[in-house]
C-alpha positions as CSV (number, residue, x, y, z in Angstrom):
1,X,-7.2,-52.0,-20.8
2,X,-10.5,-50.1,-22.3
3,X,-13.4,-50.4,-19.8
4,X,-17.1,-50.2,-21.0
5,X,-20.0,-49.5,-18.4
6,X,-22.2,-52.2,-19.0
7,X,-25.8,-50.6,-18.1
8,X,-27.1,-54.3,-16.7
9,X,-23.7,-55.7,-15.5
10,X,-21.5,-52.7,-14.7
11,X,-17.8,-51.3,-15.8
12,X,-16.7,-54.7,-17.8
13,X,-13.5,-55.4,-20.0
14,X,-13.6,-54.3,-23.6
15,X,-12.8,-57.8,-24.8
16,X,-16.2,-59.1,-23.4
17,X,-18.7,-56.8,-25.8
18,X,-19.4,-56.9,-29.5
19,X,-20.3,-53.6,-31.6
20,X,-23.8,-54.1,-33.0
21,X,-23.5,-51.2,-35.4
22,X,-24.8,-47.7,-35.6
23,X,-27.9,-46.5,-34.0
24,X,-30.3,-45.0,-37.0
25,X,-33.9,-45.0,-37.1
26,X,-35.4,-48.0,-39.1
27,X,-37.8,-47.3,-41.8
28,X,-41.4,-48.6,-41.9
29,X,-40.9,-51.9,-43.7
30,X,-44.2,-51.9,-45.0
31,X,-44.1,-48.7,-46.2
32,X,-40.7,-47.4,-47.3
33,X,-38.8,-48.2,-51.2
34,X,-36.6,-51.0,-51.9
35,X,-33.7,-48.7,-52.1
36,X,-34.7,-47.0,-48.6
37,X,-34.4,-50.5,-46.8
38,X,-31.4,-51.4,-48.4
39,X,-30.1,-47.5,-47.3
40,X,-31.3,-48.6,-43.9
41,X,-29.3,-52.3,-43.9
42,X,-26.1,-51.7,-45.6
43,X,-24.9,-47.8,-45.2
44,X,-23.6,-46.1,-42.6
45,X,-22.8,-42.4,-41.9
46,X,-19.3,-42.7,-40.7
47,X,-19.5,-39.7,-38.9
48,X,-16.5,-38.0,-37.3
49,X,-18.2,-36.8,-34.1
50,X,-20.2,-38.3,-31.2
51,X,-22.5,-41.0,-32.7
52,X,-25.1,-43.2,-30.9
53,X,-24.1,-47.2,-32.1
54,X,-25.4,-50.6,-30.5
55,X,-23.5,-52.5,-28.7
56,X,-23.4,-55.9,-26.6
57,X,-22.3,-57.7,-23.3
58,X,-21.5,-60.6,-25.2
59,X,-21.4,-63.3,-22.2
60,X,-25.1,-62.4,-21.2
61,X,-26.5,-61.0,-24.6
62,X,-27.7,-57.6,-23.0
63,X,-28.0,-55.5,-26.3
64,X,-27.7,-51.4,-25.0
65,X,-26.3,-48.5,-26.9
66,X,-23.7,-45.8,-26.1
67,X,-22.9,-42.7,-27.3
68,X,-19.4,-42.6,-28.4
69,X,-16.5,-40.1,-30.2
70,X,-15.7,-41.6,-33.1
71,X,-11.9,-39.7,-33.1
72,X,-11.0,-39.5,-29.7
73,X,-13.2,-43.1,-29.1
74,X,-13.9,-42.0,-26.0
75,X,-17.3,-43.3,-24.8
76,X,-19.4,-40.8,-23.2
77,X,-21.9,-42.9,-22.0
78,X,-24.1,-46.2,-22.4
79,X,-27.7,-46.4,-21.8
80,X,-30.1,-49.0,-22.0
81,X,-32.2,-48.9,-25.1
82,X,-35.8,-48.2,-23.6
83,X,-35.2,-44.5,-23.5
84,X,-35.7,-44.9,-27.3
85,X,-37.9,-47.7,-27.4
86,X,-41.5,-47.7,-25.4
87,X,-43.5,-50.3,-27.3
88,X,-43.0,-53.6,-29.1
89,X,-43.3,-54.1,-32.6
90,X,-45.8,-56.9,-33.3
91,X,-44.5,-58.5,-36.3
92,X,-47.3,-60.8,-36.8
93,X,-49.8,-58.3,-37.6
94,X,-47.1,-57.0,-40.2
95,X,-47.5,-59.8,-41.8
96,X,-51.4,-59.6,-41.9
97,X,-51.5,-56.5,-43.2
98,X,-48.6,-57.4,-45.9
99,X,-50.9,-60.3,-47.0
């Protein structure tokens, strides 16, 4: 049985979280190409190596990320997303200034 340290909940079952993806800076929407975004949504890396990916506690929706070894798949550690992310993105005024 593969454990995951949940960052909210604690050391949970495998079975009870769903990968999100990998972890890669987004692009500013309003400012980057057609092709960048699309770079951004649909391609991945596939590093072999530590990488940094999203994933969730499905049963309560707690999104974190971890850093994991993509050959061994050893998880090195999980971390709640804040140490990345300080501020909210207000979306709204994207739109404003979009027009």
């Amino acid at each position: 049985m593969k454990i995951i340290n949940c960052p909210l909940n604690g050391p949970r079952n495998i079975s009870e979280f769903t990968y999100g993806g990998e972890f890669k800076p987004m692009p500013d929407a309003l400012r980057c190409s057609d092709a960048e975004w699309a770079d951004y949504v649909f391609n991945t890396d596939n590093l072999a190596g530590v990488v940094r990916e999203w994933w969730m506690h499905t049963p309560s929706s707690y999104w974190f990320l971890a850093e994991r070894h993509t050959v061994t798949d050893e998880i090195l550690r999980t971390f709640d997303p804040k140490e990345f992310f300080t501020a909210r993105v207000d979306f709204n005024a994207a739109k404003e200034i979009a027009g």
